[in-house]
PQR file of N, CA, C, O and H, with PARSE charges and radii, in Angstrom:
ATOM      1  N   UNK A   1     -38.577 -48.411 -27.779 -0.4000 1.5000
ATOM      2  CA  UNK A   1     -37.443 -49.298 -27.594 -0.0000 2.0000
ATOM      3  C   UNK A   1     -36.809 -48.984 -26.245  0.5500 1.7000
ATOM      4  O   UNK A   1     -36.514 -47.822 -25.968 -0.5500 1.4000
ATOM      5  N   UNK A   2     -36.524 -50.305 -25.132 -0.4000 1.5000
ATOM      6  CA  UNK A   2     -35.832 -50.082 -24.116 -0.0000 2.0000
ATOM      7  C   UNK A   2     -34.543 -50.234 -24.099  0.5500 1.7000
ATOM      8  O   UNK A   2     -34.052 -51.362 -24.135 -0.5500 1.4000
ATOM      9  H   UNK A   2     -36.763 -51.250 -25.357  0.4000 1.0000
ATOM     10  N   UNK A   3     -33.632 -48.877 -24.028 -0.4000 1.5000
ATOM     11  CA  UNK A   3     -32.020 -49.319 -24.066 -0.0000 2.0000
ATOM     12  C   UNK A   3     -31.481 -49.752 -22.674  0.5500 1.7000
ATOM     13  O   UNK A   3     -31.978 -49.048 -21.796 -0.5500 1.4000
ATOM     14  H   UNK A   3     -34.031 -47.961 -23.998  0.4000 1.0000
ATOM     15  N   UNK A   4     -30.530 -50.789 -22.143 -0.4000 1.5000
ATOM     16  CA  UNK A   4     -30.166 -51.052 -21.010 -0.0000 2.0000
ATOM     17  C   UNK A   4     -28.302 -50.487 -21.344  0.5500 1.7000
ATOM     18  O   UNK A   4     -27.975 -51.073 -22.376 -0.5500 1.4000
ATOM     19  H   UNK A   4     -30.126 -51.362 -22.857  0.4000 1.0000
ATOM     20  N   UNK A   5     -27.302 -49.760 -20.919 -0.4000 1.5000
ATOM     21  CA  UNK A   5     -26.361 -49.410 -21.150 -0.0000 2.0000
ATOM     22  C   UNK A   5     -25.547 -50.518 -20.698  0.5500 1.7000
ATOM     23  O   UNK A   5     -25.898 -51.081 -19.661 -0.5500 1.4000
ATOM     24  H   UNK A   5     -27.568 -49.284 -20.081  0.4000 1.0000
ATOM     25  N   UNK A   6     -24.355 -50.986 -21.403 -0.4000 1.5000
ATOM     26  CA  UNK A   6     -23.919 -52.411 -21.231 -0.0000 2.0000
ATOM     27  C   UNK A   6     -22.170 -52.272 -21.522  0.5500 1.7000
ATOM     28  O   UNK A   6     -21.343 -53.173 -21.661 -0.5500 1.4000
ATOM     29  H   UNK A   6     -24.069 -50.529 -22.246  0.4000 1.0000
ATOM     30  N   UNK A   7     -21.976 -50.636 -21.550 -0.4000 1.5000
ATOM     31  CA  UNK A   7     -20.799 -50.354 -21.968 -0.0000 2.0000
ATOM     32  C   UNK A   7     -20.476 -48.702 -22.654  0.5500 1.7000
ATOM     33  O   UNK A   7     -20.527 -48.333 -23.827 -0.5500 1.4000
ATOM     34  H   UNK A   7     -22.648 -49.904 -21.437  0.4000 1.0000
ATOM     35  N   UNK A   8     -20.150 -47.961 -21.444 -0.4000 1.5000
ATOM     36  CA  UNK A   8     -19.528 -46.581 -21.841 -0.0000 2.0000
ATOM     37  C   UNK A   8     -18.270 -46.206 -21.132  0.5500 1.7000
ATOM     38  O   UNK A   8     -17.732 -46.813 -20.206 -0.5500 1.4000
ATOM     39  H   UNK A   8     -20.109 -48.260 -20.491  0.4000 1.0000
ATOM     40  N   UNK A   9     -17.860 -45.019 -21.764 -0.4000 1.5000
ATOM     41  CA  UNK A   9     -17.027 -44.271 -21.290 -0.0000 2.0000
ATOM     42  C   UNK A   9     -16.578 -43.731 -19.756  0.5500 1.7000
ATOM     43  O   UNK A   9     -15.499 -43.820 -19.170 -0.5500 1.4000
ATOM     44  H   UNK A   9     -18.297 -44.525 -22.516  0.4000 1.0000
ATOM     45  N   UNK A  10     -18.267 -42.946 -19.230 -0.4000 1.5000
ATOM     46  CA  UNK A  10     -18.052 -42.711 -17.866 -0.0000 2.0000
ATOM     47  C   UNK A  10     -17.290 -41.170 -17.801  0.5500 1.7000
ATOM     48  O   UNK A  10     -16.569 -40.725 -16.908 -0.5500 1.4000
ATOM     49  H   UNK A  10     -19.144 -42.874 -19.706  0.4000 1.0000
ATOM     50  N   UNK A  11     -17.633 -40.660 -18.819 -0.4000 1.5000
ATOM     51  CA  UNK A  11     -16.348 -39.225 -19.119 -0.0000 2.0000
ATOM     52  C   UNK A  11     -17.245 -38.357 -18.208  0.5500 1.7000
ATOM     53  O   UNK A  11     -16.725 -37.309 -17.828 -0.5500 1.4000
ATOM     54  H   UNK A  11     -18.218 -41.021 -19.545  0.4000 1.0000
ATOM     55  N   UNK A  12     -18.682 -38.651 -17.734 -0.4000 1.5000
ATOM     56  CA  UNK A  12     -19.188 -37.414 -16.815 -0.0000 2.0000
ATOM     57  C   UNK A  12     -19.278 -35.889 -17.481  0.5500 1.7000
ATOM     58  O   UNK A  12     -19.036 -35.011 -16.652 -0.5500 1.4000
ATOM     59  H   UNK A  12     -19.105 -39.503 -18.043  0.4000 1.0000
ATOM     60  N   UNK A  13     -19.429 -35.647 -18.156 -0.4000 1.5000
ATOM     61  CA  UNK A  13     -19.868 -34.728 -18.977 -0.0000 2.0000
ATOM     62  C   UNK A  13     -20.132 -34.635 -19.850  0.5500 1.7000
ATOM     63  O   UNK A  13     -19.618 -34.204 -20.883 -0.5500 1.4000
ATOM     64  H   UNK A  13     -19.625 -36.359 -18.830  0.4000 1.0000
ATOM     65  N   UNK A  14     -21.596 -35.304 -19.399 -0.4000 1.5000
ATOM     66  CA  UNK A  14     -22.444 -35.231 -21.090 -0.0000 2.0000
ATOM     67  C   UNK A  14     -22.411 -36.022 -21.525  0.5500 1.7000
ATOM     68  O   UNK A  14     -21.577 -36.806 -21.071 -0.5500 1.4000
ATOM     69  H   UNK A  14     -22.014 -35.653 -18.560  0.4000 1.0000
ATOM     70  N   UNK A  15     -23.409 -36.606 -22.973 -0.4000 1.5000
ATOM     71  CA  UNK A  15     -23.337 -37.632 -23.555 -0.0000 2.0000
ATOM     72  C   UNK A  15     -21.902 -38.200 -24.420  0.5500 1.7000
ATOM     73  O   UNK A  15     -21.291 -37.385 -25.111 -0.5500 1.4000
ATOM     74  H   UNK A  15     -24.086 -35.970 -23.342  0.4000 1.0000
ATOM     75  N   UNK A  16     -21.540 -39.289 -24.350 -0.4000 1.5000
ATOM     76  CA  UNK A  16     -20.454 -39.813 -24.509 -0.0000 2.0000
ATOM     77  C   UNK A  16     -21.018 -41.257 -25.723  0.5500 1.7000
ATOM     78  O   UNK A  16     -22.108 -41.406 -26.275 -0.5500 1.4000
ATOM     79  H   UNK A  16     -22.037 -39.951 -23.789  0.4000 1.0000
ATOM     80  N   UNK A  17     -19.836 -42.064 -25.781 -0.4000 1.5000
ATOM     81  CA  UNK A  17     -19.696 -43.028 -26.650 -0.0000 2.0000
ATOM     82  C   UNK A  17     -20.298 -44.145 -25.800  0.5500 1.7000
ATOM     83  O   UNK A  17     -19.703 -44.459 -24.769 -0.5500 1.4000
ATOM     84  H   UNK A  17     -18.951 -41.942 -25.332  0.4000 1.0000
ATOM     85  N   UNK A  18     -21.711 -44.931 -26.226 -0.4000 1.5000
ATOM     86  CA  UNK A  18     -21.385 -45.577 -25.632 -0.0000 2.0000
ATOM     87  C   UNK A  18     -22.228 -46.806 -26.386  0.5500 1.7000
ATOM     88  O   UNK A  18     -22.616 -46.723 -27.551 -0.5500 1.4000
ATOM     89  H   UNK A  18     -22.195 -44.675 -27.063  0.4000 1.0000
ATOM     90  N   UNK A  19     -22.487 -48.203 -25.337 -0.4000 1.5000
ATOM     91  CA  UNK A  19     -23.351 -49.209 -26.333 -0.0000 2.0000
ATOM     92  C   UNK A  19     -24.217 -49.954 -25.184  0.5500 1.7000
ATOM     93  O   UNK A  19     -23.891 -50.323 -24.056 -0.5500 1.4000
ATOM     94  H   UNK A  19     -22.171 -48.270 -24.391  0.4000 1.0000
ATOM     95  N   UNK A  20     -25.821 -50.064 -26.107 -0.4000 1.5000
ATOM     96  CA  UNK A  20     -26.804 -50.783 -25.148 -0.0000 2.0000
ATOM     97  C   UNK A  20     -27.268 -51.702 -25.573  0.5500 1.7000
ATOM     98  O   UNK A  20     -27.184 -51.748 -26.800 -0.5500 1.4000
ATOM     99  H   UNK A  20     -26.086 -49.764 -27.023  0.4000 1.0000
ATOM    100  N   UNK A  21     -27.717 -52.458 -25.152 -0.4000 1.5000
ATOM    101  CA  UNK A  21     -28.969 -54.021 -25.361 -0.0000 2.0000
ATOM    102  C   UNK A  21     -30.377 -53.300 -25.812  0.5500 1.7000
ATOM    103  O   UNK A  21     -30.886 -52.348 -25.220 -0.5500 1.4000
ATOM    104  H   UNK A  21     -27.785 -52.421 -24.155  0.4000 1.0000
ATOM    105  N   UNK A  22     -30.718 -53.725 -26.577 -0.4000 1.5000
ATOM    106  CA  UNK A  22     -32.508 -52.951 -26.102 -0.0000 2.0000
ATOM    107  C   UNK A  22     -32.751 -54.630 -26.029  0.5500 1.7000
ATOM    108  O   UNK A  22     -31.882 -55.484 -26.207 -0.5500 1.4000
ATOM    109  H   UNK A  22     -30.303 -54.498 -27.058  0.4000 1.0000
ATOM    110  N   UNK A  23     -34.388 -54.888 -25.673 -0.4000 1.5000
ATOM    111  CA  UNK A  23     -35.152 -55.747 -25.561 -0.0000 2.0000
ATOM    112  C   UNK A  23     -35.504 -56.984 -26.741  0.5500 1.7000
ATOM    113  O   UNK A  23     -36.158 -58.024 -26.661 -0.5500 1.4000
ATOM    114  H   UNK A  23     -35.094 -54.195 -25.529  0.4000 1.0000
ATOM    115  N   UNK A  24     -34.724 -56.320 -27.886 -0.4000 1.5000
ATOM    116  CA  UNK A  24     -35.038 -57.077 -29.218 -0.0000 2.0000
ATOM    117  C   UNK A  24     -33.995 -58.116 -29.543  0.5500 1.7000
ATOM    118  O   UNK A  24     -33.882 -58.802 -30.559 -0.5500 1.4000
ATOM    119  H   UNK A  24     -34.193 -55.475 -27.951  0.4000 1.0000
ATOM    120  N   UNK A  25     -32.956 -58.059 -28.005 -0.4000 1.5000
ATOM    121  CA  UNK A  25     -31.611 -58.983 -28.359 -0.0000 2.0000
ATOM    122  C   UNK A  25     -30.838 -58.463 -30.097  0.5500 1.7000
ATOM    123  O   UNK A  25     -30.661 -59.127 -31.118 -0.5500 1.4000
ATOM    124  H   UNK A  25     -33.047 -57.501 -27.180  0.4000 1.0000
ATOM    125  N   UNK A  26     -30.520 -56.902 -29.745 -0.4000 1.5000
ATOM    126  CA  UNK A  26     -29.863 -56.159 -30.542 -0.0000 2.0000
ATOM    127  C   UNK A  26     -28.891 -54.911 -29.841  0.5500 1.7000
ATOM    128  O   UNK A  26     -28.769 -54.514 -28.682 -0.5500 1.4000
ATOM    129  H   UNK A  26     -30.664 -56.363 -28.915  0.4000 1.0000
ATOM    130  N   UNK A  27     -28.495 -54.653 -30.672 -0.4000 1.5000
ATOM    131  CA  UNK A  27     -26.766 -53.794 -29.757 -0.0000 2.0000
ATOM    132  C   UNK A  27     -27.390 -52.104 -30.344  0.5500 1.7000
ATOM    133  O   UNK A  27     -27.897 -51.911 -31.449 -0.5500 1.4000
ATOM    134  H   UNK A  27     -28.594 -54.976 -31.614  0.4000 1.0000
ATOM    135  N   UNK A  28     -27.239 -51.368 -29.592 -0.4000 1.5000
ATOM    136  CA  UNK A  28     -27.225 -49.671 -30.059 -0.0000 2.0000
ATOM    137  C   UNK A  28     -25.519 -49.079 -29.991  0.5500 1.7000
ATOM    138  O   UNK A  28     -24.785 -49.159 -29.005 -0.5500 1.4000
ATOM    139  H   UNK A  28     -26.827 -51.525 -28.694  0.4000 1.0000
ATOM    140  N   UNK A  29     -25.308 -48.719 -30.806 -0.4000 1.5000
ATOM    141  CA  UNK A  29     -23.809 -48.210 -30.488 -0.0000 2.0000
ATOM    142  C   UNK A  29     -24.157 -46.498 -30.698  0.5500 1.7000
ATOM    143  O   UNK A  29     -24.740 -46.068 -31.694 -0.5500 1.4000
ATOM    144  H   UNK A  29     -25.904 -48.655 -31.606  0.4000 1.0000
ATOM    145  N   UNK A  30     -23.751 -45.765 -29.730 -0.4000 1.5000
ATOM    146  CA  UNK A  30     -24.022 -44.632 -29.692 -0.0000 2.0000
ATOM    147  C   UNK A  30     -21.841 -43.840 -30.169  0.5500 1.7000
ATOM    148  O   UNK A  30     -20.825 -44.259 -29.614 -0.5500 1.4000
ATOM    149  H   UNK A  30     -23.278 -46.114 -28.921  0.4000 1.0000
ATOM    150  N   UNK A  31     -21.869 -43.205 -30.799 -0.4000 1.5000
ATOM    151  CA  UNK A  31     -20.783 -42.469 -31.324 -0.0000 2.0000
ATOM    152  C   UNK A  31     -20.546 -40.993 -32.012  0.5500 1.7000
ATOM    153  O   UNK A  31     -21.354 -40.122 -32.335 -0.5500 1.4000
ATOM    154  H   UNK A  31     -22.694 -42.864 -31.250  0.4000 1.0000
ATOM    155  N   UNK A  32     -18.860 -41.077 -32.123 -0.4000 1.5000
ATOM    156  CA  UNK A  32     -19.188 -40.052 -33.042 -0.0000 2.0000
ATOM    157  C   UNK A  32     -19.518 -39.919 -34.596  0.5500 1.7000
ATOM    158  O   UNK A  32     -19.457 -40.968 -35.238 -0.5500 1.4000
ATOM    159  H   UNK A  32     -18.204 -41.785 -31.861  0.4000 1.0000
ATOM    160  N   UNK A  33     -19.724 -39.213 -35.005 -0.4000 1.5000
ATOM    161  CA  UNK A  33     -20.495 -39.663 -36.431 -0.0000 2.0000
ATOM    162  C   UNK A  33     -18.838 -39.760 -36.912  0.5500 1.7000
ATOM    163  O   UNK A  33     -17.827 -39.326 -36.360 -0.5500 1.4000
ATOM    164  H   UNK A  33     -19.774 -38.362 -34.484  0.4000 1.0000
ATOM    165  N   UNK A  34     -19.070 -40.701 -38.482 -0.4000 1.5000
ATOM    166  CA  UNK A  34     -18.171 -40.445 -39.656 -0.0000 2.0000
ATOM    167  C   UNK A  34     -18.161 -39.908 -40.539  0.5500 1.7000
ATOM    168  O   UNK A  34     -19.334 -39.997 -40.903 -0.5500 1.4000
ATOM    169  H   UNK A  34     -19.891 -41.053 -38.930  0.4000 1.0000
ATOM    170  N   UNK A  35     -17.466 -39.132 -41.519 -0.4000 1.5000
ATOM    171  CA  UNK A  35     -17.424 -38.806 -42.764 -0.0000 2.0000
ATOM    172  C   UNK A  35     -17.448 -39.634 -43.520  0.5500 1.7000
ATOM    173  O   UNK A  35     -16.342 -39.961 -43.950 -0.5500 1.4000
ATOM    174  H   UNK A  35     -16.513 -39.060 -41.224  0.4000 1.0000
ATOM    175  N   UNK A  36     -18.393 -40.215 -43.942 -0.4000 1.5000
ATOM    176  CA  UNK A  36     -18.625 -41.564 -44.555 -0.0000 2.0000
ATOM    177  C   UNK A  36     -17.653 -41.105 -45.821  0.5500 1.7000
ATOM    178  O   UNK A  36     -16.526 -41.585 -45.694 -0.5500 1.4000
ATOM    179  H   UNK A  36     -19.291 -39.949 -43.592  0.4000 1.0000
ATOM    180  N   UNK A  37     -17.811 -40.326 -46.961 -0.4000 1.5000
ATOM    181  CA  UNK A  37     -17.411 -39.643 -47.818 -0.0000 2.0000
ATOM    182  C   UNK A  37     -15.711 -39.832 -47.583  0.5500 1.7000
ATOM    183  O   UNK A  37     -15.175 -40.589 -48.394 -0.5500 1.4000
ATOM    184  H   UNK A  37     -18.727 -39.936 -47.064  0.4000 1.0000
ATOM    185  N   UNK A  38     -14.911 -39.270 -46.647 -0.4000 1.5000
ATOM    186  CA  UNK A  38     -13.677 -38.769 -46.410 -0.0000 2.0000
ATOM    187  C   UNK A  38     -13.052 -40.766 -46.037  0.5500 1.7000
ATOM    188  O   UNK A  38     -11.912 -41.137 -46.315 -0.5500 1.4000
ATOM    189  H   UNK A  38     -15.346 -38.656 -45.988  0.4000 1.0000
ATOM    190  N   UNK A  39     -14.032 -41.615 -45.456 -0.4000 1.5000
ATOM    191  CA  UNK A  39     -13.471 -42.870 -44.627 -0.0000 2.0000
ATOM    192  C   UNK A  39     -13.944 -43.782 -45.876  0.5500 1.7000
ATOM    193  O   UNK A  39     -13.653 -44.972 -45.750 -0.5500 1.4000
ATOM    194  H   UNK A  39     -14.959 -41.313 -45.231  0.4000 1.0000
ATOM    195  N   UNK A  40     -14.615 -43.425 -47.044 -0.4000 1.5000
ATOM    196  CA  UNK A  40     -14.682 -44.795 -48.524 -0.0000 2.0000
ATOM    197  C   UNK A  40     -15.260 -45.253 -48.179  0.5500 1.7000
ATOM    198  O   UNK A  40     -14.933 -46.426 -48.360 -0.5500 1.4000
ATOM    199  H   UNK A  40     -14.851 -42.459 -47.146  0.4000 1.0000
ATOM    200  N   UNK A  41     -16.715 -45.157 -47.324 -0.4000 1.5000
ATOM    201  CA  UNK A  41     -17.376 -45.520 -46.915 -0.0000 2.0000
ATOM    202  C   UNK A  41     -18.727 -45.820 -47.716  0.5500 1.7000
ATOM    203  O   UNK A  41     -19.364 -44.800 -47.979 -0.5500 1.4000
ATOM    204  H   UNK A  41     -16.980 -44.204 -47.177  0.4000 1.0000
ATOM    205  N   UNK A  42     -19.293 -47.040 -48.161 -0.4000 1.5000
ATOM    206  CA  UNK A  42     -20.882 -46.263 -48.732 -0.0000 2.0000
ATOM    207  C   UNK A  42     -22.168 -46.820 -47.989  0.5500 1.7000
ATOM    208  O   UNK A  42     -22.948 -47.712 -48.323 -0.5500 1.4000
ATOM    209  H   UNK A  42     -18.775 -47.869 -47.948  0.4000 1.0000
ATOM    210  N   UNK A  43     -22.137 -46.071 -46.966 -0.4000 1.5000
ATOM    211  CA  UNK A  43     -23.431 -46.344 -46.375 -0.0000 2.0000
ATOM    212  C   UNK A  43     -25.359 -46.285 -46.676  0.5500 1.7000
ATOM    213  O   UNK A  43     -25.967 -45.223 -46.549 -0.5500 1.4000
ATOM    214  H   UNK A  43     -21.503 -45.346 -46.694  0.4000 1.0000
ATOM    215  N   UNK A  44     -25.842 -47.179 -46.944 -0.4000 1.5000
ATOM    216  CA  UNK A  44     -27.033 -47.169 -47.464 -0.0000 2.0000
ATOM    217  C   UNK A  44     -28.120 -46.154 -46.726  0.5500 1.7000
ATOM    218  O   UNK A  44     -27.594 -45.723 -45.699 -0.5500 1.4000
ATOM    219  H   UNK A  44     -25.348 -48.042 -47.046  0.4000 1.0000
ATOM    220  N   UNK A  45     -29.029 -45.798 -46.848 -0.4000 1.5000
ATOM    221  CA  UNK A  45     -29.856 -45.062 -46.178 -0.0000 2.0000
ATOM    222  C   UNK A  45     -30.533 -45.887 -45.278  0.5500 1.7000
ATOM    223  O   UNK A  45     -30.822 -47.082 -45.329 -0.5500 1.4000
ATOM    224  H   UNK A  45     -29.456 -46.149 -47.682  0.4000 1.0000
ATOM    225  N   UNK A  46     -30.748 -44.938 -44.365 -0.4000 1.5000
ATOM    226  CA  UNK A  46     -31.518 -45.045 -42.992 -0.0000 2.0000
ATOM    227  C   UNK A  46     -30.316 -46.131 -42.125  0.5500 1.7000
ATOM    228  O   UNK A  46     -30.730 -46.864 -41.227 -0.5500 1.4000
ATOM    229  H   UNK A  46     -30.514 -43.967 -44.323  0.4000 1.0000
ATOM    230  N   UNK A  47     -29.015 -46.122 -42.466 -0.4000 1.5000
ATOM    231  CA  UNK A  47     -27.763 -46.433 -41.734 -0.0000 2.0000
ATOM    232  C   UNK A  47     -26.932 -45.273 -41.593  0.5500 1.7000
ATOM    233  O   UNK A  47     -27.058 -44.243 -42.254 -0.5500 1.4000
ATOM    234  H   UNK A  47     -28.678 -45.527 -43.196  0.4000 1.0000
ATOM    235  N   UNK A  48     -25.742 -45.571 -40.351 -0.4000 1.5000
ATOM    236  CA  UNK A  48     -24.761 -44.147 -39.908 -0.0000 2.0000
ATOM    237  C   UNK A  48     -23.992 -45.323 -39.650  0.5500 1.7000
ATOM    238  O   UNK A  48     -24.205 -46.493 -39.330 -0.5500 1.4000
ATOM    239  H   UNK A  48     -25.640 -46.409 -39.814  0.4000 1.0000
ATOM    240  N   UNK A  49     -22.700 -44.343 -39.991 -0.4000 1.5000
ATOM    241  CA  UNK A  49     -21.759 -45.239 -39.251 -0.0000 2.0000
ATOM    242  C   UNK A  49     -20.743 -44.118 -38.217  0.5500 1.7000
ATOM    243  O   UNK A  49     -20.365 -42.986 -38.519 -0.5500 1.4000
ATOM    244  H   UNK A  49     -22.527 -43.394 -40.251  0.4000 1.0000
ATOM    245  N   UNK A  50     -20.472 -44.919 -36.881 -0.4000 1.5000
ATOM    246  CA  UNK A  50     -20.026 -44.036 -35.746 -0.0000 2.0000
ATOM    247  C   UNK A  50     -18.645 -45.080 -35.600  0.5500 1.7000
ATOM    248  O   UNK A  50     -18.289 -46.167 -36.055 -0.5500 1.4000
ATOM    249  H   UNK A  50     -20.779 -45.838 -36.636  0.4000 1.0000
ATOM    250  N   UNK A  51     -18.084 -43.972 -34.620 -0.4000 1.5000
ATOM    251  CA  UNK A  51     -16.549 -44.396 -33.789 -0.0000 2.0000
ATOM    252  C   UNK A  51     -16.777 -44.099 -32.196  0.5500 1.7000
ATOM    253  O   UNK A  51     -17.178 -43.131 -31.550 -0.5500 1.4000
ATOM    254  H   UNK A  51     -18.373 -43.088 -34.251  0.4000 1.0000
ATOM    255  N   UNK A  52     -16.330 -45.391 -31.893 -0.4000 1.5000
ATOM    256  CA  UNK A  52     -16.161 -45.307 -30.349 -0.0000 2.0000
ATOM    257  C   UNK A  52     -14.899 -45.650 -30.211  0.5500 1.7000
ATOM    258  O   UNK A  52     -14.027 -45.781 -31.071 -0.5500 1.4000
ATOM    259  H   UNK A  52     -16.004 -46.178 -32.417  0.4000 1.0000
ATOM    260  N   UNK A  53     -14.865 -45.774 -29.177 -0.4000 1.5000
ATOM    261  CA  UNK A  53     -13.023 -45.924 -28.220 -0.0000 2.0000
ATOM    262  C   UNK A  53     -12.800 -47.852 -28.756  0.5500 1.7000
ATOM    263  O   UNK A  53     -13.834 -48.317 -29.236 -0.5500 1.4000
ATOM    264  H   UNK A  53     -15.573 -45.668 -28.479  0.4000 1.0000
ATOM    265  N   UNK A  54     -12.081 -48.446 -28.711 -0.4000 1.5000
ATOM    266  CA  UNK A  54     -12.558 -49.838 -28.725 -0.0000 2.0000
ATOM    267  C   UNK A  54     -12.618 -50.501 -27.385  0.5500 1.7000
ATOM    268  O   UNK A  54     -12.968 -51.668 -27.210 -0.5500 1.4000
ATOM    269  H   UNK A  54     -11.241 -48.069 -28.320  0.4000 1.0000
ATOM    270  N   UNK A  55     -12.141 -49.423 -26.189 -0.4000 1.5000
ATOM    271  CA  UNK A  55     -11.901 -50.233 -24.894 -0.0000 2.0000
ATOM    272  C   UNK A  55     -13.782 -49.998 -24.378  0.5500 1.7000
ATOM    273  O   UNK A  55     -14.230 -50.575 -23.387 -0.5500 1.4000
ATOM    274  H   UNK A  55     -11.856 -48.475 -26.331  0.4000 1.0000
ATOM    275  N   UNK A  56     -14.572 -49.155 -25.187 -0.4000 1.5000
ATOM    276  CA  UNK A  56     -15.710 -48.797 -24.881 -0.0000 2.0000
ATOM    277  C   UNK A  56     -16.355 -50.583 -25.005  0.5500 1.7000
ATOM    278  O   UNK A  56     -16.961 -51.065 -24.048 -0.5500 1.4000
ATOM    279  H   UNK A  56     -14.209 -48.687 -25.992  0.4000 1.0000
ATOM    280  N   UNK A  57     -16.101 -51.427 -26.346 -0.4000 1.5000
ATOM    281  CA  UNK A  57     -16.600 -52.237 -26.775 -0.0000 2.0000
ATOM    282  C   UNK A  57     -15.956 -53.788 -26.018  0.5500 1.7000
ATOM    283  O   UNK A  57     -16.723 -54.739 -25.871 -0.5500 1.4000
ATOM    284  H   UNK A  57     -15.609 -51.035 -27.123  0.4000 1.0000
ATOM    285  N   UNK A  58     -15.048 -53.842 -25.749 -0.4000 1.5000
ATOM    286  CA  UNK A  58     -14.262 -54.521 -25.066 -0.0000 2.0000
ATOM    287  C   UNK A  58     -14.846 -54.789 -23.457  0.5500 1.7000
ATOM    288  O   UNK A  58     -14.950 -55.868 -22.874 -0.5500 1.4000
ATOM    289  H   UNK A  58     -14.425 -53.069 -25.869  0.4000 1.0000
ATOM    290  N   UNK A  59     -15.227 -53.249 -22.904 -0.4000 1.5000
ATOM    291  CA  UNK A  59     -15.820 -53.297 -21.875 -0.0000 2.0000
ATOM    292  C   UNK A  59     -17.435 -53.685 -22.027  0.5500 1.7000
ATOM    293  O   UNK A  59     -17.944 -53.800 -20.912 -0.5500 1.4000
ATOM    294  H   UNK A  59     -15.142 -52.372 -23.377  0.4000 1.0000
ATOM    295  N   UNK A  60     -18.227 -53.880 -22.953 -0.4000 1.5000
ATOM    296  CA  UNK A  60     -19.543 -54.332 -22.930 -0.0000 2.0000
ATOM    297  C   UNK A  60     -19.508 -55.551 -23.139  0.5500 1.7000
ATOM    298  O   UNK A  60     -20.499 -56.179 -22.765 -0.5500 1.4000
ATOM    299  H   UNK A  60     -17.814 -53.786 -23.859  0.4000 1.0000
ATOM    300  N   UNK A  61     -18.275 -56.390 -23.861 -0.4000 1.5000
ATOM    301  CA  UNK A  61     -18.747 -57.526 -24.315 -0.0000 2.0000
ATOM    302  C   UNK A  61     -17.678 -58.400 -23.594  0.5500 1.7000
ATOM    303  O   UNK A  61     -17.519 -59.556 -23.987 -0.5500 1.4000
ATOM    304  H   UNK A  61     -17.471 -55.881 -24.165  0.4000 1.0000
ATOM    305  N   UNK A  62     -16.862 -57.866 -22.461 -0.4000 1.5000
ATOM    306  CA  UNK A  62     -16.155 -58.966 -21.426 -0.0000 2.0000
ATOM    307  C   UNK A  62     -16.929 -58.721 -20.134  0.5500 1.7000
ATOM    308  O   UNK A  62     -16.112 -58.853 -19.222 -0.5500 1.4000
ATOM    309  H   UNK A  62     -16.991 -56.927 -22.142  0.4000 1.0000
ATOM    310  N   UNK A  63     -18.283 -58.386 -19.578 -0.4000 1.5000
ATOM    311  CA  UNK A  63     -18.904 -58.214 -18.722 -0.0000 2.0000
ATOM    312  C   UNK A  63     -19.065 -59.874 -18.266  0.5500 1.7000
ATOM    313  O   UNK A  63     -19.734 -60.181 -17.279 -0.5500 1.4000
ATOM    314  H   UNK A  63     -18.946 -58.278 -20.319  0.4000 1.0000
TER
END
């Protein structure tokens, strides 16, 4: 899978929050993980659910 980055942080140290296009006309959101458990969450397998900034998402999708 080719990711193209379409929206991060820019924090310069190290991997950060961020979100890409791949080639399949689909979104990667890269984050921090959740406590699915602690947030009432019920996530199915072979899914995660993450947190980014929202200005992270704001900035990929007003390009």
């Amino acid at each position: 899978m080719k990711l193209r980055l379409i929206g991060g942080s820019g924090c310069g140290n190290g991997p950060c929050p961020a979100v890409y296009e791949t080639e399949n006309d689909t979104i990667v959101i890269q984050g921090f993980s959740v406590d699915t458990d602690r947030a009432g969450l019920e996530v199915p397998p072979g899914e995660s659910a993450v947190e980014i900034p929202r200005y992270i998402l704001e900035r990929a999708f007003n390009r």
